[in-house]
C-alpha positions as CSV (number, residue, x, y, z in Angstrom):
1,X,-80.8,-119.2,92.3
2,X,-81.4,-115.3,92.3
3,X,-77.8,-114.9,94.2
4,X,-76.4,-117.4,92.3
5,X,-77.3,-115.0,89.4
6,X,-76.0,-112.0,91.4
7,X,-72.4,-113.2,92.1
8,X,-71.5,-114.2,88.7
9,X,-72.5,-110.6,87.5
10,X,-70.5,-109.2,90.4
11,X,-67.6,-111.5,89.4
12,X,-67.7,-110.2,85.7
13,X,-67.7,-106.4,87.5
14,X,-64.8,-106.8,89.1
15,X,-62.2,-108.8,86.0
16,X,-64.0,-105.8,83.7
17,X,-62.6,-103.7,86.3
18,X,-59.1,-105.2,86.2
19,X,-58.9,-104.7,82.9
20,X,-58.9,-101.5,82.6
21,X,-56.9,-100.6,85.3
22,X,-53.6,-102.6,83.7
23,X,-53.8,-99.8,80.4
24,X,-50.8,-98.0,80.2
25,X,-52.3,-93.8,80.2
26,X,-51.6,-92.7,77.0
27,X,-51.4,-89.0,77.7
28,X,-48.6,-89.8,80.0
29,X,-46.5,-91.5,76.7
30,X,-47.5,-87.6,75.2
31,X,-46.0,-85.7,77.6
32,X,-42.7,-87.7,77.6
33,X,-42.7,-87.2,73.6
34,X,-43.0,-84.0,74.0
35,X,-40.8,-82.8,76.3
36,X,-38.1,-84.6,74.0
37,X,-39.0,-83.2,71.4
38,X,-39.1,-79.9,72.5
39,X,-35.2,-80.2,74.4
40,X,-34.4,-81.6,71.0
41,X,-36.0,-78.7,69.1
42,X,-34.5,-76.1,71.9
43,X,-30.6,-77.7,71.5
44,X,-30.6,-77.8,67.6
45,X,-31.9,-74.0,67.7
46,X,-29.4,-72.7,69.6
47,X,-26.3,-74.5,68.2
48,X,-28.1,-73.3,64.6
49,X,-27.9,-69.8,65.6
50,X,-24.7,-69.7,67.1
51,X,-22.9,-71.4,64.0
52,X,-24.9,-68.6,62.3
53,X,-23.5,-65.8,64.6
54,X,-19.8,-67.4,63.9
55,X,-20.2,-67.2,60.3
56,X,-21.5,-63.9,60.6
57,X,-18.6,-62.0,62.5
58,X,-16.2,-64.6,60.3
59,X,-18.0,-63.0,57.2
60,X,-17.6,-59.1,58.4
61,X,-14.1,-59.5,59.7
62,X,-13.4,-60.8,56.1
63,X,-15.1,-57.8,54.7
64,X,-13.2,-55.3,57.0
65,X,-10.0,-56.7,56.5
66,X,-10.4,-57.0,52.5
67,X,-12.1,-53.1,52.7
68,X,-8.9,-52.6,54.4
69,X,-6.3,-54.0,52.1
70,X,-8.5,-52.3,49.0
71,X,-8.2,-48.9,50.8
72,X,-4.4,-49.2,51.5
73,X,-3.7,-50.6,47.9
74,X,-5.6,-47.8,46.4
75,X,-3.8,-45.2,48.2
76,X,-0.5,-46.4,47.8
77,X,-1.3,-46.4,44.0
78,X,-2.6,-43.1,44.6
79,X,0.5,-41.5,45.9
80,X,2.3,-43.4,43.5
81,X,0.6,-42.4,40.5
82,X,0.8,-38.9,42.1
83,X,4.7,-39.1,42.4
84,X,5.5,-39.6,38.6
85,X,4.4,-36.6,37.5
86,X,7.6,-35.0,38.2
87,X,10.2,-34.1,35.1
88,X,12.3,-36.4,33.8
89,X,16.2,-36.7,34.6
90,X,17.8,-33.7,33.7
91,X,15.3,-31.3,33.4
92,X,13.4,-28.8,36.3
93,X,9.9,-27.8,36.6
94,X,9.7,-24.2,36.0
95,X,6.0,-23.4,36.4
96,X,5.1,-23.8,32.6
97,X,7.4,-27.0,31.5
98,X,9.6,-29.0,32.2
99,X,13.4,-27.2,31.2
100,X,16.9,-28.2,30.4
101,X,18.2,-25.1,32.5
102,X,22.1,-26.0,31.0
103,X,20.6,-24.4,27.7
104,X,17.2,-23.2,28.4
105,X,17.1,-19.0,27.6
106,X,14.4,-18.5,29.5
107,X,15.6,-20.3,32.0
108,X,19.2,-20.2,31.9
109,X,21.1,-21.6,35.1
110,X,17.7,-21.4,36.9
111,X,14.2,-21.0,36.1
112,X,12.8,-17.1,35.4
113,X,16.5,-15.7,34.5
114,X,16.2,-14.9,30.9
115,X,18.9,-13.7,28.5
116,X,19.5,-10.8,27.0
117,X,18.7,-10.8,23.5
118,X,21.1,-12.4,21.1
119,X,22.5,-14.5,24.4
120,X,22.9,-18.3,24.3
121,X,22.8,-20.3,27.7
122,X,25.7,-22.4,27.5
123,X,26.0,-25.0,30.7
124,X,23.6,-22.5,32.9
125,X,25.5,-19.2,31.5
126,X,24.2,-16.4,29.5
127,X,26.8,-16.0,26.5
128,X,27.5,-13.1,24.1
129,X,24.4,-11.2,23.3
130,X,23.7,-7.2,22.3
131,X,25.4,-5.4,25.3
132,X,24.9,-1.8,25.2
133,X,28.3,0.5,24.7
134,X,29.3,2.1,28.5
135,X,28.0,5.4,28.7
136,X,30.5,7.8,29.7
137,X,30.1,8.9,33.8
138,X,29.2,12.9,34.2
139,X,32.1,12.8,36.9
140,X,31.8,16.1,39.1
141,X,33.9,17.1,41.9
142,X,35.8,13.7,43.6
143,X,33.7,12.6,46.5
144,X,35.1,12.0,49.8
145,X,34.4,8.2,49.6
146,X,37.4,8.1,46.4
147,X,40.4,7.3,48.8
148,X,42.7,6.8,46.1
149,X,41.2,9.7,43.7
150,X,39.6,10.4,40.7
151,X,41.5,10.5,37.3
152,X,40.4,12.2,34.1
153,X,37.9,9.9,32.7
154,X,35.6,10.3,35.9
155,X,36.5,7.0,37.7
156,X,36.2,6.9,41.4
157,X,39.4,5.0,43.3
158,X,38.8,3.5,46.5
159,X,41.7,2.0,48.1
160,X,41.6,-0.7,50.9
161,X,44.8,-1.5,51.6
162,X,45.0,-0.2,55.5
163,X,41.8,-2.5,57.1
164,X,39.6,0.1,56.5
165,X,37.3,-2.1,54.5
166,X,37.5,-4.8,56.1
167,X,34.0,-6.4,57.4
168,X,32.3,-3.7,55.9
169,X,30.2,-1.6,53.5
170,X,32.1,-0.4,50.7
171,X,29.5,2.0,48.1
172,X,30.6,3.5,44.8
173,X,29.6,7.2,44.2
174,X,27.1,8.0,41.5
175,X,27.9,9.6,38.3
176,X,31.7,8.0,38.6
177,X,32.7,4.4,36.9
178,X,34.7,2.6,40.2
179,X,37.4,1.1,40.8
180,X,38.1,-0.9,44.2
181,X,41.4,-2.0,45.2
182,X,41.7,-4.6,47.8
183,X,45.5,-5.1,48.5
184,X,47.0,-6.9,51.2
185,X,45.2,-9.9,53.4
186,X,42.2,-9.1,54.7
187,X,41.7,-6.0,52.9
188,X,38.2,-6.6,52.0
189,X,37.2,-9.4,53.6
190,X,33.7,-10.0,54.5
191,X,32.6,-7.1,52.9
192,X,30.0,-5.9,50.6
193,X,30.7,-4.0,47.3
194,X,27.8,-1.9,45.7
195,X,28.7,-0.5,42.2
196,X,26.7,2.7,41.3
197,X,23.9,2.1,38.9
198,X,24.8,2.5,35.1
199,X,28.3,3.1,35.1
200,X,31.8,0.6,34.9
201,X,33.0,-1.4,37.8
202,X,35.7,-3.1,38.7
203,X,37.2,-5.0,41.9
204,X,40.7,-5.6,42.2
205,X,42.3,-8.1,44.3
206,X,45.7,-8.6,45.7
207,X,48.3,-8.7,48.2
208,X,47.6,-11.7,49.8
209,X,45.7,-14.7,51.6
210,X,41.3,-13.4,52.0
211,X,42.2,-9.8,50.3
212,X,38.6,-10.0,48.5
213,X,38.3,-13.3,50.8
214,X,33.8,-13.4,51.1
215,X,33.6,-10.3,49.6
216,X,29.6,-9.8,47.9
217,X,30.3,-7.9,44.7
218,X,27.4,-6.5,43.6
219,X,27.2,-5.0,39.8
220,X,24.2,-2.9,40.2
221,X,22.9,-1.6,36.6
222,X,23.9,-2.5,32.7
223,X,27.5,-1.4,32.6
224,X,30.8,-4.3,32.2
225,X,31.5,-5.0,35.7
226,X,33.9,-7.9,37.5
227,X,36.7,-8.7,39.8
228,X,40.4,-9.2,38.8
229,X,41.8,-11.7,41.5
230,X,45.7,-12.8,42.1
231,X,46.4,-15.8,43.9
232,X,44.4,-16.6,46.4
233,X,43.1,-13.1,47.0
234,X,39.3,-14.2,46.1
235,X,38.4,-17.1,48.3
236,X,34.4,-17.4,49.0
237,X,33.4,-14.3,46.8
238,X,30.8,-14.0,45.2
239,X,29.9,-11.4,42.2
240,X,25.9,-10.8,41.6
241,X,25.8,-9.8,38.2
242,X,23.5,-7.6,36.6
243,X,22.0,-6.8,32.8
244,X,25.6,-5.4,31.4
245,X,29.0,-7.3,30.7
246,X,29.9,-9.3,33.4
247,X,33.6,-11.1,33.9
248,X,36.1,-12.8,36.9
249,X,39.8,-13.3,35.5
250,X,42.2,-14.7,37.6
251,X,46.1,-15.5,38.1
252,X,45.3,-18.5,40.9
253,X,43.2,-20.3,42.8
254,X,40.4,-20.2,43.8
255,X,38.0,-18.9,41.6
256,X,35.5,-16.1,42.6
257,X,31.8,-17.4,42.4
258,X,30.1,-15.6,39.5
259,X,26.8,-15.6,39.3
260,X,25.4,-14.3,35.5
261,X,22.2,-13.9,35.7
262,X,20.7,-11.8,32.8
263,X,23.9,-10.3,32.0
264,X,24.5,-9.7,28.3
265,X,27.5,-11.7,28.5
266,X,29.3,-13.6,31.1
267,X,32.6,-14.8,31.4
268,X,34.1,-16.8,34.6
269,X,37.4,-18.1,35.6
């Protein structure tokens, strides 16, 4: 009876015993959950940050290219802005305003020449005006340099008729009013023509094709000074006025180029 008693408490060991070995271990369902979870976790992170990253460089490649369109718009405007502060049509900045310098006294054919008191500008000329009376030249003994003499109101002939002023350097005497006669072609061409300070000058010129052809007159000094030209004796000069009565008259074609200044009154072909 005693093992009778024995074997059924062995059999009830061993089915106890079965049972528990046919559980499932629940720590090994934990470990599968979490290493799902966890790839899950890892995947969703990293696809997060890099649609982060991408917005980021799309968000500051927007910025510099709109900074740059700003900056470019801005100083185009700038330079445009800057531009219109020129003068209008017509008129020519001369430091202080803006001037008309067809009419402009103070500015009369360009900006700084003033006229002579009196003077109108008249399309870029000084007109009329107080000029002063000629003085009378103290004359002396007839320099060297008067080739063709000196008559009795103390004017100083030179005469260019034989090449001998031609390309050159042709210089009235002081104290003498001048007179220059360029006859024949060539006879002055190229050359320059210096007046003396204070007294009357004149340039004549004849004879032919160039005879005053590029010739620089220059009226140095308040006295009437000009050129007389025939033909086509005064092609390319050029007279420089200065503060006195200043004229060109001509029988032909071209014109000298006279060039007023302040001259108390200017006349041109």
């Amino acid at each position: 009876m005693r093992r009778l008693w024995l074997f059924a408490l062995l059999t009830l060991s061993l089915a106890a015993g079965c049972d528990c070995g046919s559980r499932e271990n629940p720590a090994f369902h934990g470990d599968g959950d979490s290493d799902t979870d966890t790839d899950g976790d890892t995947d969703s992170d990293s696809d997060a940050d890099s649609d982060a990253d991408t917005d980021t460089d799309a968000d500051s490649d927007a910025d510099t290219d709109a900074d740059s369109d700003a900056d470019s718009d801005a100083d185009s405007d700038a330079d445009s802005d800057t531009d219109t502060g020129a003068c209008d049509p017509g008129l020519v900045d001369c430091g202080d305003y803006c001037a008309d310098l067809s009419i402009d006294e103070a500015n009369c054919g360009r900006c700084g020449r003033a006229c002579v008191a009196g003077a109108s500008c008249i399309a870029g000329i000084c007109v009329g005006g107080d000029c002063d009376v000629d003085p009378d030249p103290p004359g002396g003994d007839c320099p060297a340099a008067c080739t063709g003499g000196c008559d009795a109101s103390n004017t100083c002939t030179i005469q260019c008729d034989s090449g001998e002023c031609n390309d050159g350097a042709v210089v009235c005497p002081p104290d003498f009013a001048c007179e220059v006669v360029c006859n024949g072609v060539d006879a002055c061409d190229s050359s320059s023509i210096t007046c003396a300070a204070g007294y009357v000058c004149r340039v004549t010129c004849s004879g032919g094709n160039d005879a005053c052809g590029d010739v620089a007159l220059e009226c140095d000094g308040a006295s009437t000074c000009g050129a007389t030209c025939f033909a086509d004796a005064c092609n390319g000069m050029a007279v420089t006025c200065g503060l006195g009565a200043c004229d060109a008259s001509c029988e032909g074609d071209p014109a000298p180029d006279v060039l007023c200044g302040a001259a108390c009154s200017c006349t041109t072909c």
